[in-house]
C-alpha angles and dihedrals in degrees: 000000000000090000090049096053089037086060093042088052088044087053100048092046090054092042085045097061090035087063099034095049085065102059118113120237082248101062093036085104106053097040083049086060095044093051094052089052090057092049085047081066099041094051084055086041087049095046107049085039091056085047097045123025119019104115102177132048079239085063100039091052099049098046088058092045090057090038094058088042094049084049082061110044077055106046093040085046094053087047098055093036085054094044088045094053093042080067085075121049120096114281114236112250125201113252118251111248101188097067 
């Protein structure tokens, strides 16, 4: 059973940056925000899991290590998204003085 979900991890990590690779810069934000929606999910999923049902310290290990990865896939996301979209809004210019 461990062999089985480390080659399924293996798997989707090789098909992700397959996928991700091919984005064009265009797309990088919203996909930035997509991706920060699904590990909102996975930080709740993480949490009542680790409430409710983690039955071993292995469980319970894992589930905050994932937790604490998945706060910081969020938190980074929302950084970069913010700083992306900073790019964008319009610059302050002094004002001209010899009108």
């Amino acid at each position: 059973m461990l062999v089985q979900n480390l080659a399924v991890l293996v798997l989707a990590g090789f098909v992700g940056f397959a996928v991700i690779s091919k984005v064009p810069n265009t797309l990088h934000t919203p996909l930035m925000s997509g991706t920060n929606a699904i590990h909102g999910i996975v930080l709740l999923g993480g949490l009542i899991v680790l409430g409710l049902g983690a039955d071993t310290v292995l469980d319970k290990i894992l589930l905050v290590i994932a937790i604490a990865f998945g706060t910081i896939n969020v938190v980074g996301g929302f950084l970069v998204t913010d700083r992306m979209l900073a790019m964008f809004k319009a610059k302050d210019r002094p004002e001209r003085t010899d009108k």
